[in-house]
ZAKOL-973194 format. One record per residue (C-alpha): residue in one letter; x, y, z. Coordinates in steps of 0.001 Angstrom, whole numbers, plus 524288, in hexadecimal, padded with zeros to 5 digits. Last residue first. Layout:
AXYZ...
This chain:
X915EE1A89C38AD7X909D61AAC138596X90FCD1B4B237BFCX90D4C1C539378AAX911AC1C81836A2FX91A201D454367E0X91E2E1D4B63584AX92B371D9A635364X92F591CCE034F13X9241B1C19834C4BX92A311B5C4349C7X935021B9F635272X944831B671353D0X94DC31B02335A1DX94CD31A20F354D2X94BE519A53360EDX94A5C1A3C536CA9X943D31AEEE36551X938D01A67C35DB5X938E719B3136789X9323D1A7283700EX935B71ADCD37CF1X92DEC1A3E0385CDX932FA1995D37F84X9403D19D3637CA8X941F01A17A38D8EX93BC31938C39050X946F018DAD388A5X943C6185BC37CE4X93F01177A937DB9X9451D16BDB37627X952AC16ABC37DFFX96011168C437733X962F515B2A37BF8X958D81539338418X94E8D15C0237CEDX953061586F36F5EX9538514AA337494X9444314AE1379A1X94021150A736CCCX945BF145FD364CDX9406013B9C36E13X933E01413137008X931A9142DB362EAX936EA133FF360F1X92B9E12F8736A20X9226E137AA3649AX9238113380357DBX926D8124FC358DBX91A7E1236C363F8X9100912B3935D3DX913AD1251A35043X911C211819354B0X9045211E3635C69X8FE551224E35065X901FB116D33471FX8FD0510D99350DDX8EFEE114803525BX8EE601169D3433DX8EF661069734354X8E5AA104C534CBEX8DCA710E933443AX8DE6B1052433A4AX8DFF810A7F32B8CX8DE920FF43321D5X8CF2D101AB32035X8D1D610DC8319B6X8C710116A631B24X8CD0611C1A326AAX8C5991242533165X8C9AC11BBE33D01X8D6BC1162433B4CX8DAE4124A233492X8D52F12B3E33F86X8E11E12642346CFX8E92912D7C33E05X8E0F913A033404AX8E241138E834DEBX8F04A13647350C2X8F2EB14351346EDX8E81314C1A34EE0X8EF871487135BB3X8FDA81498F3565BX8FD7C1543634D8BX8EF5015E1F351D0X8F27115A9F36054X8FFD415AA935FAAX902391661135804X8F8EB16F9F361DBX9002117B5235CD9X9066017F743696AX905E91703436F86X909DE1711037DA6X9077C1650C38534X9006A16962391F6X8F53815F30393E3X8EBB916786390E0X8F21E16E3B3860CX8F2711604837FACX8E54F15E4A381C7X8E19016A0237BFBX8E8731680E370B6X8E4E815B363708EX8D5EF15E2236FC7X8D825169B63665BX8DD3B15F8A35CA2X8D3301545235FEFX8C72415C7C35BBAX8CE3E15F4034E30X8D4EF150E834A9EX8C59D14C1934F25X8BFDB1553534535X8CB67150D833AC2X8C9621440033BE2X8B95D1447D33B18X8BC3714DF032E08X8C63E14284327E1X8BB0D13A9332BD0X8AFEC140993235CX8B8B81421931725X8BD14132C53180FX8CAA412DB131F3BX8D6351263231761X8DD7B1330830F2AX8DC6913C8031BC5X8E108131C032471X8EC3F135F932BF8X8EBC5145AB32824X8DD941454632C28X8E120147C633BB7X8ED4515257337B7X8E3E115B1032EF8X8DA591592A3397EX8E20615EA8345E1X8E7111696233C78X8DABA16FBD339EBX8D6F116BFC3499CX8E4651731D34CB6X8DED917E8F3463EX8D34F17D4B34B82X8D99717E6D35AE2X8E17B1893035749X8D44C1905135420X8CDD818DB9360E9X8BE9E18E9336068X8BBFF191FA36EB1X8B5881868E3795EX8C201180B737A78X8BB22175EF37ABAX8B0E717674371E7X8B5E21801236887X8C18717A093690DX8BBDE16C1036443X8B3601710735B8BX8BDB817B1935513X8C7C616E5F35511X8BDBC1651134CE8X8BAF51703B34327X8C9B1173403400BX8CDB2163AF34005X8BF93161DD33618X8C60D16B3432D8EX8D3351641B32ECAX8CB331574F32C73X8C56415D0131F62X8D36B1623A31A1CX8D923155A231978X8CDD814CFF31761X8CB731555A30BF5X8DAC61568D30744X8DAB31472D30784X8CF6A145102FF66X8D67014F3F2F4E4X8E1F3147472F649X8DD7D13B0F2F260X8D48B13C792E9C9X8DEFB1450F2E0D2X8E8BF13AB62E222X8F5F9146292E232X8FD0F13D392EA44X9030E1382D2F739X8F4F7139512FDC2X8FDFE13FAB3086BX8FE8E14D092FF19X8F04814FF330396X8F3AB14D8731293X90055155C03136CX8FBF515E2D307C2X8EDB51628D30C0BX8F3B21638B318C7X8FBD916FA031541X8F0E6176C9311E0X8EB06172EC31FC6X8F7E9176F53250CX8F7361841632028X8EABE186AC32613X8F083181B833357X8FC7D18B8B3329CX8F24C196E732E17X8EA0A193FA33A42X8F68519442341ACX8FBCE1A10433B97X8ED771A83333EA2X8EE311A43834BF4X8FABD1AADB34E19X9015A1AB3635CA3X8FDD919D7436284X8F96719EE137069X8FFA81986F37C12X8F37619203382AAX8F6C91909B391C5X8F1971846439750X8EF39182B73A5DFX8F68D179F63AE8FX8FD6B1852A3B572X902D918A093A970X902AE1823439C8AX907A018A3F38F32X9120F19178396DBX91CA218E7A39042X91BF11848C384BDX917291763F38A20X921BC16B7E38C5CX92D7C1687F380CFX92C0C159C8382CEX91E70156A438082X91CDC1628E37553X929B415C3636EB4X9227C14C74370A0X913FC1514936C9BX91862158E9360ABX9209514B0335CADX91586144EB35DDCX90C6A14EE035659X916C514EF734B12X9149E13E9734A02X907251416934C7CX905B81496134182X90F5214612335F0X90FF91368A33531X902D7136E633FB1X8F88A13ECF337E5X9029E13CEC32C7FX8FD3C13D5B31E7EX8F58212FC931CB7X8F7E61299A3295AX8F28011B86329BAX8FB7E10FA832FC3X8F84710426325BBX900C80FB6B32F56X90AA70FC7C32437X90B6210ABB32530X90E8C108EF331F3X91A8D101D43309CX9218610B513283DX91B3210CFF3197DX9223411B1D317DAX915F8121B831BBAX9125F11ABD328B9X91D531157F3301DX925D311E93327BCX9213C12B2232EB2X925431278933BC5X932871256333633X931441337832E91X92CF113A47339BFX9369B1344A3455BX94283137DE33C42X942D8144F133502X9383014B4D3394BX93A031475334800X9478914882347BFX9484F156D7340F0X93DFD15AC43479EX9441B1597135582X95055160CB35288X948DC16BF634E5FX9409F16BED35A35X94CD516BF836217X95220176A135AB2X946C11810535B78X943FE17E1C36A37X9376A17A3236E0FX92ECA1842A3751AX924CD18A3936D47X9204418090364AFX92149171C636774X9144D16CCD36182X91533175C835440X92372172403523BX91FA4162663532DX914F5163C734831X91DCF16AFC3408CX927DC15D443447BX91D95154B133CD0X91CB015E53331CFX9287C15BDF32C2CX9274414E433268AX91A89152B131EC9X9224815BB6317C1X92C4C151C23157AX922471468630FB9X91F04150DE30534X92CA51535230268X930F0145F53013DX9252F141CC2F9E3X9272F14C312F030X935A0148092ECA7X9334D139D82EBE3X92A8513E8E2E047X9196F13CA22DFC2X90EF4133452DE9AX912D8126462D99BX91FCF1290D2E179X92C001255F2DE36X92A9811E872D20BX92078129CD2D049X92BE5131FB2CAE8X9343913B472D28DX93B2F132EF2DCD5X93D451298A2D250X94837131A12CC88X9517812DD22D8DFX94CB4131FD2E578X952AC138262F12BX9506F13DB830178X95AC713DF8309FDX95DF113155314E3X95999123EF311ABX94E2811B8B30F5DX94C13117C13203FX942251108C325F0X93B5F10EB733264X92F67106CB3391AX92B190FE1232F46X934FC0F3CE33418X943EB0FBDE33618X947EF0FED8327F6X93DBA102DA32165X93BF9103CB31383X9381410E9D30ADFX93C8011743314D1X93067122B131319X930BF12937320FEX940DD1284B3221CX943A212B7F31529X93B32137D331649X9424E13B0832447X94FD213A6031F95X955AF14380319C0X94A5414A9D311B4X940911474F31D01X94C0B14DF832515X94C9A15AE731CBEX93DC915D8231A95X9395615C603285AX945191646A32DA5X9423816FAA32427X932E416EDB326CAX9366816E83334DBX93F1B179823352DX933AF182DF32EF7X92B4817ED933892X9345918096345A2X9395B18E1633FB0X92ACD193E633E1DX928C718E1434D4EX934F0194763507CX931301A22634BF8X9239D1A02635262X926FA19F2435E97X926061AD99364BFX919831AE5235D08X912801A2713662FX90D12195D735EC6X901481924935985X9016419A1534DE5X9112A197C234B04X90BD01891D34B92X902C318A3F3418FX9098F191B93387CX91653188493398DX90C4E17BBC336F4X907231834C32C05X914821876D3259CX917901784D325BFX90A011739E32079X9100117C1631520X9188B171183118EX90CAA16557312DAX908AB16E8D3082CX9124F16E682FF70X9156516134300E6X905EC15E452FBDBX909F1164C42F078X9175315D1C2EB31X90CEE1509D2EEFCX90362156F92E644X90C6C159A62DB5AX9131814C552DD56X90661147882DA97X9037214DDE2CF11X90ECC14C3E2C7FBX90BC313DC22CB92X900D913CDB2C656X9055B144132B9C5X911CC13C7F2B80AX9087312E482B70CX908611257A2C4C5X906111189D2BB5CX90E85110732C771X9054E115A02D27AX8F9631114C2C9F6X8EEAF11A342C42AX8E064113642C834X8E25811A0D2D47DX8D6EF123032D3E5X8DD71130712D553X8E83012ADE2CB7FX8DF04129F32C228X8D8291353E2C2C0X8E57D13B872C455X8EA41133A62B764X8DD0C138402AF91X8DF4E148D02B300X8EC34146522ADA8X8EAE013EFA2A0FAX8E07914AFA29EA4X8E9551539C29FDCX8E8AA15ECF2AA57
């Protein structure tokens, strides 16, 4: 490395070097990082699929493989059409409330110079911002596993993350109304998280409980067949993290994203510690599903703040992210709404949490915990209200749950015709 180099990092790592004196290397650099960071929000993908596979039944897993690699496909193709132009507008038509740049994505020669971007091409922030775009329907699949039919989830994601994400995501990232209120989430604890969870909440709401998981008032655990997948599904997703919160500092600032990256991975730790307390305790057995979630739990608690909160409270938020996640689950089962992988606890519950926890742990004095409040529950009512909209027309029409017959046979044979696991004998709960 030169020695010109080494001196425009340090310089650029103390903002002394100006957005408009950006030199080739810098921005080499960033664009390197960004390109990076993509590739691991990307993988997040496999982990999601992992994880759910290992929480589900065998005779599902075919679909559940299908459902995840749809999603990414879907994701991709309507933030290309319309959904990126929809979430950064440039101007808004409608208030601060909704915008509109144009169908397809383009860019004349500025696209890849920092006359774009002082940090990286048009090209790279499309992709980047895609990959995030998807994941909000993964977290959807995960909730409604087991007995929603193949088509009508389909149909479903390609509204919700190609329409009600992006406009929900404008109101904070692409300067909507908001952002102006100095609304804080740094890499989506509600754009991603809670705005998945809702929509988790609305399918699992409408669809009912899978076959025979409540009987007589008591509740019937329906085991997941591969432990070790799951634990390799949430491992995954911690690498992944280190791109979906690292590459949301937007650059390759060396302070910035190695601070990041340690609340990051600190309040996951704390997640896993918080949830074996808490299951331990109540449950009164350490429960590995249950740590898993609490890994998760924190990664999606610190994802709101993890640039604006200290060392110590990035751990507090990721404790509390833990001992609430097996708390809702629980809950949840309790009340009979049928989570398989527990997505709305660790999405919606840990995500409303950790951007609240930005009005209390913040060391910016500009972020109001009122504020977090009325970013949480505007989100809560667009994303579960059109959720339940979408869903409630695909059920009107072609119907959202598969026979009882498919259910109790397998989405695997009654959906795709064929077996994860051919030629191998595996006894079910149902």
């Amino acid at each position: 490395m030169t020695k010109k180099l080494i001196m425009l990092i340090l310089l650029f790592s103390s903002g002394m070097l100006l957005a408009d004196e950006v030199s080739p290397e810098i921005f080499a650099i960033n664009n390197t990082w960004m390109m990076v960071s993509t590739f691991l929000v990307f993988i997040m993908h496999l982990g999601f699929a992992t994880l759910e596979i290992g929480l589900t039944q065998p005779k599902n897993t075919v679909n559940i493989l299908f459902k995840n690699t749809a999603i990414v496909a879907i994701g991709l193709l309507t933030y290309a059409i319309a959904g990126f132009n929809l979430m950064y507008p440039g101007e808004f038509m409608l208030g601060q409330y909704f915008g509109f740049a144009g169908f397809g994505i383009a860019t004349d020669a500025a696209g890849i110079t920092s006359a774009y971007n002082v940090g990286y091409t048009y090209w790279t922030d499309f992709l980047f911002q895609g990959m995030f775009a998807a994941t909000a329907a993964t977290i959807v699949s995960g909730a409604v596993a087991e007995r929603i039919k193949l088509s009508s989830f389909l149909i479903f994601t390609v509204f919700y993350v190609g329409l009600v994400y992006p406009i929900a995501g404008s109101w904070k990232w692409g300067t909507g109304w908001l952002d102006q209120l100095k609304f804080y989430d740094f890499a989506g604890s509600t754009l991603v998280h809670s705005v998945g969870g809702w929509g988790a909440l609305a399918g699992i709401l409408l669809l009912g409980p899978r076959l025979g998981k409540y009987i007589n008032g008591t509740v019937r655990p329906i085991m997941g067949h591969s432990m070790p997948m799951a634990t390799i599904g949430v491992f995954l997703l911690w690498l992944g993290w280190f791109g979906f919160n690292g590459g949301s500092v937007l650059s390759a600032d060396p302070g910035g994203v190695s601070f990041v990256l340690v609340t990051t991975c600190l309040a996951a730790a704390a997640g896993i510690i918080g949830a074996m307390f808490t299951t331990w305790t109540v449950q009164h057995k350490p429960d590995l599903s249950m740590i898993l979630n609490g890994c998760l739990a924190g990664l999606v608690g610190i994802t709101a703040g993890a640039d604006v909160v200290s060392v110590t409270s990035a751990i507090i938020i990721g404790l509390i992210a833990g001992v609430l996640v097996v708390l809702s689950v629980l809950f949840f089962d309790k009340i009979k709404i049928d989570d398989p992988v527990g997505a709305v606890s660790v999405h919606l519950v840990c995500g409303v949490w950790g951007t609240l926890a930005v009005g209390i742990f913040s060391t910016n004095p500009e972020h109001s915990f009122l504020i977090q409040l009325l970013g949480v529950f505007a989100y809560g009512v667009f994303s579960f209200a059109l959720a339940m909209g979408i869903l409630f027309v695909i059920k009107a029409t072609i119907g959202l749950r598969v026979s009882e017959e498919e259910e109790l046979q397998g989405l695997d044979i009654g959906e795709h015709g064929m077996e994860a696991y051919s030629g191998f004998q595996f006894f079910t709960t149902q």
